[in-house]
C-alpha positions as CSV (number, residue, x, y, z in Angstrom):
1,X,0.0,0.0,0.0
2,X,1.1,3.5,-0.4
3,X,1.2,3.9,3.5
4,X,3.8,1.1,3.5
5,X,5.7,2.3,0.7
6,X,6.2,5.5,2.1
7,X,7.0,4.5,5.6
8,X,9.7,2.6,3.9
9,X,10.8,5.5,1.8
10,X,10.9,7.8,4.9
11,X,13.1,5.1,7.0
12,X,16.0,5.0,4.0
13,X,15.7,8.6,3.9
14,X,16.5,8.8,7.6
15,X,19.2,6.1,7.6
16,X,21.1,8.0,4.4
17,X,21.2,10.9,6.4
18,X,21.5,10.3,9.8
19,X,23.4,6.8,10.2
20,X,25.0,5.9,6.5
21,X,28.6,6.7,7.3
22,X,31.0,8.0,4.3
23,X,33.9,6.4,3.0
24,X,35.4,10.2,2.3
25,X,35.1,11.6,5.6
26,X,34.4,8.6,7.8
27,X,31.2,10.3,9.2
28,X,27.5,10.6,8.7
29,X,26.3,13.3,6.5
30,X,24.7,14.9,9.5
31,X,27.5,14.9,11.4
32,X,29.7,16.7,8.4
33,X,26.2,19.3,8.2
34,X,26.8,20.4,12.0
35,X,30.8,20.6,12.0
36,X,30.9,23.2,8.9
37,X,28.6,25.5,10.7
């Protein structure tokens, strides 16, 4: 259903952002956001 779908959607989303770690810089993309402010 599209309620499932987009749950689904919203977790990768989350898990790109806030827990994927980069091979480049060895830390999440949130994590690289809050040091360059």
């Amino acid at each position: 259903t599209f309620e499932e779908a987009q749950k689904i959607v919203d977790e990768y989303i989350a898990f790109y952002n806030y827990e994927r770690i980069q091979l480049k810089t060895r830390q999440t993309p949130y994590q690289t956001r809050c040091l360059s402010l």
